[in-house]
N, C-alpha and C positions, 0 to 999 in steps of 0.2 A: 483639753490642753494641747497645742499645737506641739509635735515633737522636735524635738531640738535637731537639725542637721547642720551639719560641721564640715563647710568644703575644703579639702586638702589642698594644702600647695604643690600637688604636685598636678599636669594637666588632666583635664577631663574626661579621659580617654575612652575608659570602658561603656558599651550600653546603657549599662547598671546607670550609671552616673550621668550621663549623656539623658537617661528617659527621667532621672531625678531632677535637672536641670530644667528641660524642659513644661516643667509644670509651675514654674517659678518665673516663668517669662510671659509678657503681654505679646499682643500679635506682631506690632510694631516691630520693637525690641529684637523678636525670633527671629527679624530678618538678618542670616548673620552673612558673613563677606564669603564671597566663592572658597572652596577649598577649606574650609572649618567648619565643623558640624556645632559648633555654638557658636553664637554671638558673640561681638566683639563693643556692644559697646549699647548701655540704653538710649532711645531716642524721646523728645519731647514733646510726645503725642497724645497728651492728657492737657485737659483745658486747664489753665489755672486761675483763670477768671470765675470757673465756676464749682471751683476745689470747695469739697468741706471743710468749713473750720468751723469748731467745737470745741469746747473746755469741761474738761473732768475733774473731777477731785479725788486725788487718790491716798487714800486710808494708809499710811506708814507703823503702825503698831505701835508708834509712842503717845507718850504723853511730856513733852520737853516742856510746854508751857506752864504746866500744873494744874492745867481748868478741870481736871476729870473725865477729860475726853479725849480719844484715839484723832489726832493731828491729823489733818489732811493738808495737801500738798498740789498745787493749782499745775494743772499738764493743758496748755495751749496745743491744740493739735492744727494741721494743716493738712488733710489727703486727698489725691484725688478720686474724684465722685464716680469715674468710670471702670473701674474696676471692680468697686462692692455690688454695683448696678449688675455686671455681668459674671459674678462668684468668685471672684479673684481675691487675692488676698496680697498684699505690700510689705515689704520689709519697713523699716524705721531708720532715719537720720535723728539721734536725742540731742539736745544741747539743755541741758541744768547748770544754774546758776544763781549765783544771790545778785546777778545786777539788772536785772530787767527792769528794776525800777528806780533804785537806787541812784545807778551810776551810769547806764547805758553801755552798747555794746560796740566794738571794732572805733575804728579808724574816726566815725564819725558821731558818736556818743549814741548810739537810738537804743529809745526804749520800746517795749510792746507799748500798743494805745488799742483802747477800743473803742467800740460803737457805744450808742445808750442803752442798751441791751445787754454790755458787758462782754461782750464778743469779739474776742481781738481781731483786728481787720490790722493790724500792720506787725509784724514780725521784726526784729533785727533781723542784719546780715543779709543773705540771698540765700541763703541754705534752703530756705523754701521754694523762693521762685523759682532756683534753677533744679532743684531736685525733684518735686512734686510732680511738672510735667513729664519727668522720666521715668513716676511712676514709684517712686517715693513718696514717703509719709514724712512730716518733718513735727516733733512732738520739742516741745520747748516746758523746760520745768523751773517752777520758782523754788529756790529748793526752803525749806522749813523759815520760817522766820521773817522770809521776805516777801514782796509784794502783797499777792494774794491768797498767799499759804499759812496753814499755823503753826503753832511751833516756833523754836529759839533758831538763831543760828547760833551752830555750838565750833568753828571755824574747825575744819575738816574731820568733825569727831564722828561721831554715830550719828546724830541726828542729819549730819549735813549727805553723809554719803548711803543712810540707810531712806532721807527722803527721797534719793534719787532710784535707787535698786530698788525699791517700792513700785517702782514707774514700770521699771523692766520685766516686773514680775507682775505687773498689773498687763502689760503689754505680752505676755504670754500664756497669763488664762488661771495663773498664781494668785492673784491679789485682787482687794475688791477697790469699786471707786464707786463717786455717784456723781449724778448731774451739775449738783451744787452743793456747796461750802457746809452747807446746816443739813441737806435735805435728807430725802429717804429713798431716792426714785436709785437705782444704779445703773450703770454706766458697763460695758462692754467692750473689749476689744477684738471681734469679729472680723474686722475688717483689714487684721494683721494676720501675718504670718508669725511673728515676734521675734523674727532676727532684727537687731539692733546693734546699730555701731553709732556709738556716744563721740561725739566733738567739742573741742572747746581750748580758746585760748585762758593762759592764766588760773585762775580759782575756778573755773567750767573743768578746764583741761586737769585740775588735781583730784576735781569729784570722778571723772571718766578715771584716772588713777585708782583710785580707792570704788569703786565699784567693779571695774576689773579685777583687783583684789579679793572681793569676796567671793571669786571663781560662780558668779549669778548665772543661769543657765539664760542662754537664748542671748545674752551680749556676745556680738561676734568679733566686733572689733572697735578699736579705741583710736583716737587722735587726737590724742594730747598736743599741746600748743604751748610752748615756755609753763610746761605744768611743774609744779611742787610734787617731790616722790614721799618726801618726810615734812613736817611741817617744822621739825625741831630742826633742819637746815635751814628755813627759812626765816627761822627767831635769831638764830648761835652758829655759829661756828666752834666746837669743841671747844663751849666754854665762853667763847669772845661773843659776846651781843650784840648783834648786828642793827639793832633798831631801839629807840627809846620808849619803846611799850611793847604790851604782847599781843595777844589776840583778845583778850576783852574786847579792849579798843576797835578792834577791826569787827568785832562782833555788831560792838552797838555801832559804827558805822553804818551798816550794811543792813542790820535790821529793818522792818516796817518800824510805823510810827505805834502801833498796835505791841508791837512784840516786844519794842523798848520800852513799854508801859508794863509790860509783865515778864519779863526776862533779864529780873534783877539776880536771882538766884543764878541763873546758869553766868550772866557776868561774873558774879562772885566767884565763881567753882572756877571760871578759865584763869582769873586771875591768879586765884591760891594753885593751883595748879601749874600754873609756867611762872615762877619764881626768877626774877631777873640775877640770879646767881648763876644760870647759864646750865646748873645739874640736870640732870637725865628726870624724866617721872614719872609716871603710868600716862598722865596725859598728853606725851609725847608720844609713849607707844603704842598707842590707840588710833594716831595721827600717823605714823611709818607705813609707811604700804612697800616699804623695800622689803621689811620682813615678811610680808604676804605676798610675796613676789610668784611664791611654790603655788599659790591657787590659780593665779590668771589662766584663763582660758581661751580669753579673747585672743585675738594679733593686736600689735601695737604698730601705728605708723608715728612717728615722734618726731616732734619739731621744735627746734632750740634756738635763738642766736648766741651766738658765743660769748659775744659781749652783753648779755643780759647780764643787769647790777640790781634787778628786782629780784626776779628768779633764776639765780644765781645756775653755772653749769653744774655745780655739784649734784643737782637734781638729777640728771645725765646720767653721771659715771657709773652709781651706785645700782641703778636705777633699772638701766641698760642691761648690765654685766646679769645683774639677777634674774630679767626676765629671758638671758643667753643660758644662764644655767639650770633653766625650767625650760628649757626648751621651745620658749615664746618664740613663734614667725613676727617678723620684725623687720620694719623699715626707718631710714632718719635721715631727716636735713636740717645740716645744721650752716646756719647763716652770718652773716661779719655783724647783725646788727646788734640790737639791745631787744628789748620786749617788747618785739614787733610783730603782727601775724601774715605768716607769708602771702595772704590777700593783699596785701601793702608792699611786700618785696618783690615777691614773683608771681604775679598775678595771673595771668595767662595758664603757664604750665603749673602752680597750682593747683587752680579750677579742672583742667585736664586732671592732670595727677590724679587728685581726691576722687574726682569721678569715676577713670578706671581701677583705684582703689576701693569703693564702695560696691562697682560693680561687681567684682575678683570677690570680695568679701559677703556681699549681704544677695548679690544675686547668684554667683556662682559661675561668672563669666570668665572662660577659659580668653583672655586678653593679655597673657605675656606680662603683667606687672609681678608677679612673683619670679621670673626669671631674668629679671633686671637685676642690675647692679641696688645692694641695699643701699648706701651711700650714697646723698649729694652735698657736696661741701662747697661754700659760695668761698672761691679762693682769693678774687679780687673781686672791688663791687660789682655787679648783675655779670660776673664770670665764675662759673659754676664747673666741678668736676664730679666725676661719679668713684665710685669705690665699691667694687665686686664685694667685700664683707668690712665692716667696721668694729673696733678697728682693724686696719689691713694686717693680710697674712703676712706674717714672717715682722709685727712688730715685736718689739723686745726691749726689755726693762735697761738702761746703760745708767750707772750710778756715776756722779759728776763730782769733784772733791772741791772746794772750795781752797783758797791757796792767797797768804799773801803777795801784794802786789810790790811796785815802787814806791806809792802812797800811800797814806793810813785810808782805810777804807774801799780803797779801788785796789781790789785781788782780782786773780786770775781762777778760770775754772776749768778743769781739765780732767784727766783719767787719773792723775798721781794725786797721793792724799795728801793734804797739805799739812802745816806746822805752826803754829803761834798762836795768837787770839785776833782779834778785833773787837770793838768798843763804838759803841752808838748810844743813845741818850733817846729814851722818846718822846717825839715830839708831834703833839697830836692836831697840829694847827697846818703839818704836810699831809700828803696822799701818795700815792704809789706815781702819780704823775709828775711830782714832784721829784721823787725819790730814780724815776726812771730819765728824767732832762737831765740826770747831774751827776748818774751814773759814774761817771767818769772825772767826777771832780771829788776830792776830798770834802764832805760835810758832817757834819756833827747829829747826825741825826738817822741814818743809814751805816748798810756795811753792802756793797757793790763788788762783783766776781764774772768776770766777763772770760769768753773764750777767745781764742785768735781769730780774723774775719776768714769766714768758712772757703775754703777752694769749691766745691760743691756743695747743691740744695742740700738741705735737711730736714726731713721732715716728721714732726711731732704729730702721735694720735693717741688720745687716751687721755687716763691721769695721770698726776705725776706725785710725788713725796718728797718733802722735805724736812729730815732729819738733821736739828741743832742742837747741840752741846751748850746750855747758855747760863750763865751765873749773872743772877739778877742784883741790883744792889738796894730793890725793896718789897715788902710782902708782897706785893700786887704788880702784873704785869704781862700784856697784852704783844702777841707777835703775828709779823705777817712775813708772809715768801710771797714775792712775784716773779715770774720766769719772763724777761722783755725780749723779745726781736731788735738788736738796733743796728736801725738801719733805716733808708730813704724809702718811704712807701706811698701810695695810694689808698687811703681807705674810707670807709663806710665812718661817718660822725657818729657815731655812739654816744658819745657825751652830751650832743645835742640833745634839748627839750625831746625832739621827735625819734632822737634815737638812730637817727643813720636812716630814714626819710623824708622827701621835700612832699609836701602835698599838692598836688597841681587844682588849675580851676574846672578842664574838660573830666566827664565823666565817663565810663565805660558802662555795660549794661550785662545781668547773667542771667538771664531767663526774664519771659512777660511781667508786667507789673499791672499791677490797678489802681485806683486814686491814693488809696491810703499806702500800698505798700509798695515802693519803687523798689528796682532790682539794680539801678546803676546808682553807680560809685564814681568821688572822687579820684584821679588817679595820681600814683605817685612815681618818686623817681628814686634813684642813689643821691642822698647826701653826702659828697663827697669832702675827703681835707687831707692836705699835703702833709706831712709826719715823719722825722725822723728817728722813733722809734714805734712798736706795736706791743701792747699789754701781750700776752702771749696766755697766760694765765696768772690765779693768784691764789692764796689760800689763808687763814687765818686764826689763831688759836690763844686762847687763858693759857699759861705758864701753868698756872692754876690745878688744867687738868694732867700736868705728863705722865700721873699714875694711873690716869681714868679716863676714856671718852665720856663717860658719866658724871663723874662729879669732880668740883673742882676741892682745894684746900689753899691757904697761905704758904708764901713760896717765907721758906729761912733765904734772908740777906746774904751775900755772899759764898751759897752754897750751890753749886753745879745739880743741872737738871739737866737731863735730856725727853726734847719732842720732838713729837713727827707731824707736821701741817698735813693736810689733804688740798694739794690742789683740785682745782675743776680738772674736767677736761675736757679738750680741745682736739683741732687737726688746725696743724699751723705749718705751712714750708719756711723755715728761715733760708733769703736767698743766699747764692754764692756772693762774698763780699760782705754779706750781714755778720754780724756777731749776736750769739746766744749771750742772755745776761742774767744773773741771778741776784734778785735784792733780798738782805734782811734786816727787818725792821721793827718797828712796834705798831701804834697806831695807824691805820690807813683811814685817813678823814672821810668822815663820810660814809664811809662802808665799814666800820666798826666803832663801836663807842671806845673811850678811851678807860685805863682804869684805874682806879681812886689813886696812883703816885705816879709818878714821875720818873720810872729808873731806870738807871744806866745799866747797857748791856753789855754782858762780853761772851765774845763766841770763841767754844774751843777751835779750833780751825781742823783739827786731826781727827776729830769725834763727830765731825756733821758734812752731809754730806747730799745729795739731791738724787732721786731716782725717778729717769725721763724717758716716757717712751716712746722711742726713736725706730722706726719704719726700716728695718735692715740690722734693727741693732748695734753692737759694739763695732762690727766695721763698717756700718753704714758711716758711726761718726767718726771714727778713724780717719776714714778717707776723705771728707769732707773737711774736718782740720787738720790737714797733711797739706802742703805743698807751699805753692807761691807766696802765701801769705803770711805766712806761719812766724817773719820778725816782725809783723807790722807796727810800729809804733801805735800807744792808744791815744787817740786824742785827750785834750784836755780843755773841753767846750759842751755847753751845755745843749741838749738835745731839743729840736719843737716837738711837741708831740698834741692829744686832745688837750680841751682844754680840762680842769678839776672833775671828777667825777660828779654828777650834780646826786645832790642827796636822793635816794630811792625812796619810793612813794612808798609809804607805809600799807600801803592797797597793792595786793595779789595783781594788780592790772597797770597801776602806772598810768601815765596821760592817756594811754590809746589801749 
């Protein structure tokens, strides 16, 4: 069994570690830059025309299907051949997933394909072509139920994430496999070392989640991609239902054609089990990997767009904080788009990035990426800033009081607690897009709270809270907070099909290719759109639940509740000139169902109140809403902003 070693973030200073290093590098590679006694970077001195590829099948310990037999699970390999030739041994790049066959992978839909032999000869992505020259292994998994594996998919349960850690323990001398699907011959992973750092955007990126989770010995590190941390955020919102099915659905989506012929039972189980009532269930907690946050072992490097309306930033907040207070090493970029992979946004530095990240991680290269700033935040489109820890030091919680205005509906938002009510009706045929152009106009169907335009930036990291006092006027009843920037901006399309990318016709290239498996891509650009105002974030909640994140009940008519929303979170500068805005509402089209009535809302105004965290804190915004602008009349005109959120793909992955 290969032993587990674990390079520290801190440099690789001592002998000890300098002669440990040293027996993990190819000759190439060793050559490191004057003045550093390791390497700075691996180079692509392995053929990959004449890489091995080979398929195993590796034995998971269940039986999901019901046949009577121990499930195997199909692991495509790629390594290169010159290494095992001369006694070396290769770290691992994993990527597990239900879409190799299904639904295909990145930007441009590819699936694996093979020879007549069964032999994958083309890979999605480039993760192969560029990493296997440098002396990487790139091991590609179908996880239970799909393609060429057996087994249910059971949408982020046991089967999905224990067929993947099955690989990683096959990949360090743990677990058995064998050549083929039925056979008896076995299978070997000799030709590893079995450090393994798992990738993957979307449903990939939630399985590297939950397999970091189970604290698996020999995963070194994770890169997660707009991943799911809980799956019950990705059904509900405290209550509110964010999609008009649950994971059945997405199960027998994804499934093989095989699997949907025999994985009527486990459909059944996922259905009775996530109950469109929106309550809490064991098969939700089975699916949290926030509460297993205490085993990871791995580093996370994490990657989000801000405006993702698939997977949502809530996935983020919780997510993050957890693996801060387990003391997880940890990196994050988070981007202006939607459910994009930053091979699409930030191409170039990317591909950089992840390498000297893999390198730092799975080789043990003393290369300065753990002493970089953890933070990159894309501020305006392809304009990017860093931030020394996330979120920054010296942010701090400033709670914002909600206050009437001159008109019904259009209040002010400030540090003094406000006095009265306001009254909105929900109306579920608007959206936050709606509710955020009109901000400023008296309508029947919101409650709008804006601050004075700012004298100075301000600038928002983290999540935020929004506590409302509200008296419903019928048993059922569905609320949302949106925190808006309004103001003239430049930004990335989110709302667009593509998400806040143009796809161009020239391609770029990231490592050798061969007939079947090209290593260039289409490349893209910023989809840009002119905007006067910016979603900032949003959050959404059942009335239902104000006694329970867990379960909801029937609200009494006319009787005062108080919740607390969870926004996402974000890093957002409102400019000088901008004004911060707070909406509350009911339905948000599109992004929550509505619910079985129609009622009219009223907010206490002195009992609810928003908690934002603000970079400087209580005087950071102080001084930002002090000065020059502090009578400024508010308009009374409606805002341009995206166009309607477009409905979110019931699929972990969305168009791309």
């Amino acid at each position: 069994m290969p032993t587990r070693m674990r390079f520290s973030w801190r440099p690789l200073a001592t002998a000890a570690a300098a002669a440990l290093t040293a027996t993990l590098l190819t000759p190439a590679a060793a050559q490191g830059t004057p003045g550093h006694s390791t390497p700075r970077e691996s180079r692509p001195v392995y053929s990959y025309d004449a890489a091995v590829r080979e398929a195993v099948w590796v034995d998971t310990g269940l039986d999901g299907d019901g046949d009577g037999r121990s499930d195997r699970v199909a692991v495509d390999i790629v390594r290169p051949r010159e290494p095992a030739q001369q006694g070396r041994k290769v770290p691992v790049v994993m990527e597990a997933s239900p879409y190799y066959s299904c639904c295909g992978r990145g930007n441009e839909s590819q699936r694996k394909t093979y020879d007549a032999d069964g032999e994958a000869v083309g890979m999605p992505l480039y993760y192969d072509n560029y990493f296997v020259p440098r002396g990487y292994a790139f091991v590609a998994v179908d996880l239970a139920g799909t393609n060429r594996s057996d087994g249910c998919v059971d949408v982020g349960g046991r089967s999905d994430v224990r067929s993947a850690k099955a690989v990683v323990d096959w990949l360090n001398g743990r677990g058995r496999a064998w050549t083929t699907r039925t056979g008896g011959t076995r299978a070997t992973a000799d030709w590893t070392n079995g450090r393994t750092g798992m990738i993957g955007k979307s449903w990939d990126g939630t399985i590297a989640n939950g397999v970091a989770a189970t604290g698996v010995e020999g995963l070194e590190t994770i890169v997660p991609i707009s991943a799911i941390s809980s799956w019950y955020d990705y059904y509900f919102a405290k209550g509110a239902p964010l999609y008009g099915s649950g994971p059945d659905w997405l199960s027998d989506y994804v499934n093989s054609p095989d699997a949907r012929a025999r994985c009527g039972d486990v459909q059944r189980r996922l259905a009775e089990g996530a109950p469109r009532t929106g309550d809490w269930t064991p098969l939700w907690s089975e699916r949290d990997h926030v509460r297993d946050a205490a085993e990871v072992r791995a580093s996370v490097f994490l990657v989000h767009g801000m405006q993702d309306l698939n997977v949502r930033m809530q996935h983020v907040g919780p997510w993050w904080d957890a693996l801060a207070r387990s003391g997880v090493q940890r990196k994050i970029w988070l981007s202006q788009t939607g459910h994009v992979d930053p091979f699409d946004f930030r191409r170039a530095t990317w591909v950089k990035t992840l390498h000297r990240w893999f390198d730092h991680e799975l080789l043990g290269y003393d290369n300065g990426i753990d002493r970089e700033p953890m933070a990159d935040i894309e501020r305006h489109p392809d304009q990017w800033v860093t931030s020394r820890s996330w979120p920054p030091r010296g942010t701090d919680t400033v709670r914002l009081r909600p206050a009437e205005g001159s008109r019904p509906g259009v209040g002010s938002l400030g540090l003094r607690p406000g006095h009265g009510t306001e009254t909105f009706t929900d109306d579920p045929r608007n959206s936050e897009t709606d509710w955020a152009a009109r901000i400023d106009l008296s309508t029947p169907d919101k409650a709008g709270f804006v601050t004075r335009p700012l004298a100075r930036d301000l600038r928002l990291a983290g999540a935020s809270e929004v506590t409302v006092a509200v008296t419903p006027s019928t048993p059922t009843a569905h609320l949302s907070a949106v925190l808006v920037d309004l103001g003239p901006a430049t930004i990335r399309d989110y709302a667009d099909a593509a998400e806040g990318i143009v796809t161009l016709p020239d391609r770029t290239c990231w490592g050798p290719s061969t007939t079947a498996d090209s290593s260039c891509y289409k490349e893209t650009e910023a989809k840009r759109t002119d905007v006067g105002y910016t979603i900032v974030s949003r959050g959404w909640a059942d009335l239902g639940n104000h006694a329970s994140d867990l379960t909801g009940a029937p609200l009494t008519p006319g009787k005062r509740y108080s919740l607390t929303l969870d926004l996402a979170a974000t890093d957002h500068v409102i400019p000088a000139g901008h004004r911060l805005g707070l909406i509350v509402a009911g339905t948000d089209k599109d992004l929550i169902d509505p619910p079985s009535d129609t009622p009219a809302l009223t907010v206490d105004l002195a009992r609810s109140s928003a908690r934002v965290p603000v970079v400087g804190g209580t005087a950071a915004y102080v001084r930002a809403t002090a000065g020059a602008h502090a009578d400024a009349a508010l308009p009374a005109a409606e805002l341009s902003g995206v166009r309607d959120p477009r409905t979110a793909g019931r699929l972990p992955e969305g168009r791309r």
